[in-house]
N, C-alpha and C positions, 0 to 999 in steps of 0.2 A: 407412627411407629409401625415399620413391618415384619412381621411375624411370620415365618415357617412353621408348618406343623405339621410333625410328621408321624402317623399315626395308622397301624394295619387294622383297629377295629372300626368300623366305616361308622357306626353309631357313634362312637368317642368323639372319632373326628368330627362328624359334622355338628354334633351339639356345641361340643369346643368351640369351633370357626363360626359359627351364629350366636354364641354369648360373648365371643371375643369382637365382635363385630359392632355387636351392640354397644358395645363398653369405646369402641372408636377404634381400635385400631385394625390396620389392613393385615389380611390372613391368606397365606397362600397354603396349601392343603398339596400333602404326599400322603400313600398310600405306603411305601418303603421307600427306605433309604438311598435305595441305588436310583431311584425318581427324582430324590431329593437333591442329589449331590449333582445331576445333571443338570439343574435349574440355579441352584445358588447362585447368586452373584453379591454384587457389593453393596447393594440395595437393601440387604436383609440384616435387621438391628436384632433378630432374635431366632435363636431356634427354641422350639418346642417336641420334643422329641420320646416317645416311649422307648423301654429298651426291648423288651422281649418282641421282636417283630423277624418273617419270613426272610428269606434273603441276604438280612443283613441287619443283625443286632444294634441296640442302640450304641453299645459301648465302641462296639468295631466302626462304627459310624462314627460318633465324638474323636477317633482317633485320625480317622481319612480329613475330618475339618480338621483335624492339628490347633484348634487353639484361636482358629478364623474369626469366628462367633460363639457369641455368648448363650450358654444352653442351662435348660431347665428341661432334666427327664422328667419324665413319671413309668410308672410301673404297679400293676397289679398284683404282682410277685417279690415282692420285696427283700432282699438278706443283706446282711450284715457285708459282705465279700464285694456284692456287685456296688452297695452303696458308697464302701472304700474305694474301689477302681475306681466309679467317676469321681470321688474326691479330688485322687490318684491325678485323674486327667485336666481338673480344674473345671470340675461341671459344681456348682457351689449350691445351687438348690435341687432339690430331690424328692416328688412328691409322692407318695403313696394312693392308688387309688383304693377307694374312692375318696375324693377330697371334695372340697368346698370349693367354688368360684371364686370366693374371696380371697382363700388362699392364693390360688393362682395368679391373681391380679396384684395382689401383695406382692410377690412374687418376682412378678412382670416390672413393679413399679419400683424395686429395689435396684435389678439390673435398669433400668434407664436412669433412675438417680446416679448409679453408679459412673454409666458413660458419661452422662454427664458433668459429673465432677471429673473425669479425667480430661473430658475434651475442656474443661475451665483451665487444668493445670495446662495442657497444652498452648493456649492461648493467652496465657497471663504472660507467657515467658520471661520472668525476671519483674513485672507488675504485681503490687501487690493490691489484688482487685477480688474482693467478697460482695460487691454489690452487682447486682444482675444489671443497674444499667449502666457501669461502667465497664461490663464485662460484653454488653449488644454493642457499643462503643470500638473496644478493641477486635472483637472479632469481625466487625467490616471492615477495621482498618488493616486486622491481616488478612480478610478474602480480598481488598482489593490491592494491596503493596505488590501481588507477583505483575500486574499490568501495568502498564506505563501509565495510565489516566491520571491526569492531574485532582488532588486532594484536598479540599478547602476542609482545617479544622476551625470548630465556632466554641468559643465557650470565653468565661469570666477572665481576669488579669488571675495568676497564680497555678490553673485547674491542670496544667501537665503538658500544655499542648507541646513544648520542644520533645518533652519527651515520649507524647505518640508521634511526633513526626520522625525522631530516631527509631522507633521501634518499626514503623512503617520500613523505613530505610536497610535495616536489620534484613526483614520479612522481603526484602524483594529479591534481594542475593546479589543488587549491581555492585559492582567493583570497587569502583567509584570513592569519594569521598563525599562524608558529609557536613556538608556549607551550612550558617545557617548566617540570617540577616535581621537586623531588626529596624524593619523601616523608618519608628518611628527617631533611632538612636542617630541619623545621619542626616547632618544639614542638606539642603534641598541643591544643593550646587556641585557638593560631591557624589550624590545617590548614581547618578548614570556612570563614573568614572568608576566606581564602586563595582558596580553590579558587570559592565564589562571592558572595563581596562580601557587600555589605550596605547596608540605606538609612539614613540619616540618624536619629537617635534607635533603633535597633536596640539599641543597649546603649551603657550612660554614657560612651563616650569615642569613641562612633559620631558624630562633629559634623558629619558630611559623608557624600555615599555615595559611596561605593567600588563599583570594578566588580569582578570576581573574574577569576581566571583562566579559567573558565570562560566566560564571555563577552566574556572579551578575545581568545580563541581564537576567536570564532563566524566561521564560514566558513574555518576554518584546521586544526591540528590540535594535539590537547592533548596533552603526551608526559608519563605519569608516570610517573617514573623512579622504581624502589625501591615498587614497588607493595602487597609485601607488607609496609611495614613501615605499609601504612594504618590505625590504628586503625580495631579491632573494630569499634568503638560507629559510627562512620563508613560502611561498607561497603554497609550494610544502603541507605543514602541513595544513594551511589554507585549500585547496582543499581537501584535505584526511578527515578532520572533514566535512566538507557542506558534503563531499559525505556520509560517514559513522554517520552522527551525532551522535558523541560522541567524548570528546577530555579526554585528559590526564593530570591534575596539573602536573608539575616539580616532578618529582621523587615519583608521584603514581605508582599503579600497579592495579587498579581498573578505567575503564574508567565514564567518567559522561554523561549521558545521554544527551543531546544539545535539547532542547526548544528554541530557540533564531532565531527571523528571521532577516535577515541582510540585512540591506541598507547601501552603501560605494556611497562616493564621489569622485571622484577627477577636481582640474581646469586642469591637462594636457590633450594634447592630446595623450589617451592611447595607440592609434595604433600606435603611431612612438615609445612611451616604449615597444609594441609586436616586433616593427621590430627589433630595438635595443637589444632582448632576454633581459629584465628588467621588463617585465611582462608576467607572463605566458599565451600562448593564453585560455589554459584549463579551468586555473582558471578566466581568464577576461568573458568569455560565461557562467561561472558558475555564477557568481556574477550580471551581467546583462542580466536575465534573461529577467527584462523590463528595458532598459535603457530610462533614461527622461531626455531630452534637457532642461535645464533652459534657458532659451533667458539673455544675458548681459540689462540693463539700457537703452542704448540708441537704442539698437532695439523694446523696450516696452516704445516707449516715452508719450500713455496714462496713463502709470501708474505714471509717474514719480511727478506731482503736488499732488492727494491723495497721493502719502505715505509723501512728502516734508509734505503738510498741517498735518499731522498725527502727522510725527516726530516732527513738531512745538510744536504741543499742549502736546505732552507728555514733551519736555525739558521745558515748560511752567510752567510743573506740576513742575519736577524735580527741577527746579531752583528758584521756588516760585516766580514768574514775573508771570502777575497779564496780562497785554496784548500784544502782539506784531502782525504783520502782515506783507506778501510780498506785496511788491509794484508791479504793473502791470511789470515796468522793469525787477524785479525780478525774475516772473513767466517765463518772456521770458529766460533770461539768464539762468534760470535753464532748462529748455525745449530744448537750444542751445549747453549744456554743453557736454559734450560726456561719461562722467563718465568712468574715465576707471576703477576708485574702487567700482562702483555698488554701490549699498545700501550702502555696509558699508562707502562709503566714502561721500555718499547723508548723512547719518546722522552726520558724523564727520562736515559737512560742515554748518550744520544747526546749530548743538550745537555750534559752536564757533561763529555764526552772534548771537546767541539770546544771548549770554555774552557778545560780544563787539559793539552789535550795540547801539549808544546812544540814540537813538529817538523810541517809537512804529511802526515805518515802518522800515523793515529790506528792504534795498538799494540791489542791484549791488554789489556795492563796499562792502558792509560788507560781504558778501557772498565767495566771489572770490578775497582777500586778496593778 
């Protein structure tokens, strides 16, 4: 965390900037404000700020940042007047000297709790995500959605991946539409006619062209779900288009330019398909370029009451039932449960208590059937 401090009694300052230092975080040191405001940039998670200072008061300072960064004055002179102004200005803590170090660190560590939670709402956007590792999860999948690199998600059957690959999709801002495929759902004979179409006379019941997924994605993003169950014989073509981006409909002879950024899923463990030669090492480095670990259910046991409470109130919606609610028991045994179908099986579990429980408190037992 880095700290501005801005402070005209040079004793203050420096003992300040060497306990704060101590304590771990980076300290950059002003003497007055008009020092201060020249150096600012974006870099700066804190100001620390006295008011009564030469030049340029603290208040008239908190006014010039407008609201930039987050401040903690302090002041040896304290009233009732200057304390309402920075209220006034949205300066939330206010210390009196002489104070405690503790205090201040208190202090310090309320405003980064604070950013913190904001930069979480920011990054959940529409995810309902309380667990820190499903929350390091979604924030490399939004640092990396604005770049084109292709995205391998890993995780269990159930754990969300179509829908970090839409939110990825969301976070990139292409135009595009979003494709999505599930390898393992397409016989081995249609997969290539699938993925990029074909023109007209391409093979006997070719009467007409077809576009493929591939190019019905362009400008969008293509999500292969179940990536490793790609036929071998396939792969080798897959790799050859990411490299050269352009592919071939079934029986063209003009290739199509490729727009399409790809995010592929699978729940295997791909390196035992590498060892097995059932996945190509070339094309698996090609494709996870950023690979993201989905953590399963019961390793994210914070998240698991907000989404249960969520899915409640939508099958609520859905089923026109008017009120329901878990019982304190309920909360536990959900908490206890181990999920090995993830989400998809936390919702299947819910929907069937809120159709056959008979009472507004949904039980235990109605749950765990």
């Amino acid at each position: 965390m880095k700290i501005a401090l801005v402070e005209d009694d040079i004793n203050v300052r420096k003992s300040l900037t060497l306990a704060l230092k101590e304590e771990g975080y980076n300290v950059l040191e002003f003497r007055d404000a008009p020092s201060a405001l020249k150096k600012l940039d974006d870099s700066i998670d804190l100001i620390i700020s006295d008011i009564t200072m030469p030049k340029m008061d603290g208040i008239e300072f908190v006014k010039k940042i407008n609201g930039k960064y987050d401040v903690i004055m302090i002041t040896g002179n304290a009233s009732l007047d200057r304390a309402i102004e920075c209220i006034r200005l949205g300066v939330k803590d206010f210390l009196t000297k002489p104070f405690e170090l503790e205090d201040l660190i208190s202090a310090i560590q309320r405003k980064k709790r604070y950013k913190e939670k904001i930069k979480a709402k920011e990054i959940k956007a529409g995810f309902i995500v309380e667990d820190e590792n499903t929350l390091k999860a979604l924030e490399l999948a939004k640092k990396t959605a604005k770049t084109n690199v292709p995205i391998m998600l890993l995780g269990e059957s159930g754990v969300g991946k179509e829908e970090f690959a839409k939110f990825i999709h969301k976070e990139s801002g292409r135009k595009g539409e979003f494709i999505a495929i599930n390898m393992s759902a397409i016989p081995e004979n249609l997969i290539e006619s699938e993925l990029f179409g074909y023109v007209k006379g391409a093979f006997t019941d070719a009467v007409n062209d077809k576009k493929g997924l591939f190019e019905l994605a362009q400008g969008g993003t293509l999500f292969l779900d179940e990536i490793a169950e790609m036929p071998y014989s396939l792969q080798a073509k897959l790799l050859r288009i990411l490299q050269e981006k352009e592919f071939f409909p079934l029986g063209a002879t003009k290739p199509v330019k490729l727009d399409v950024r790809i995010v592929s899923a699978t729940n295997q463990n791909i390196e035992n398909f590498i060892k097995n030669n059932k996945f190509r090492t070339d094309l698996y480095y090609r494709l996870a370029t950023v690979p993201i670990y989905i953590p399963p259910l019961r390793e994210r046991k914070n998240d698991i009451l907000p989404i249960a409470k969520q899915i409640l109130e939508n099958s609520l919606k859905e089923f026109g039932i008017e009120k329901k609610y878990f019982s304190k028991e309920s909360e536990k045994a959900l908490l206890e449960y181990e999920w090995p179908g993830n989400v998809r099986e936390l919702i299947n579990v819910i929907k069937r208590a809120v159709i056959l429980s008979e009472s507004e408190e949904i039980k235990p037992e109605d749950l765990f059937l």
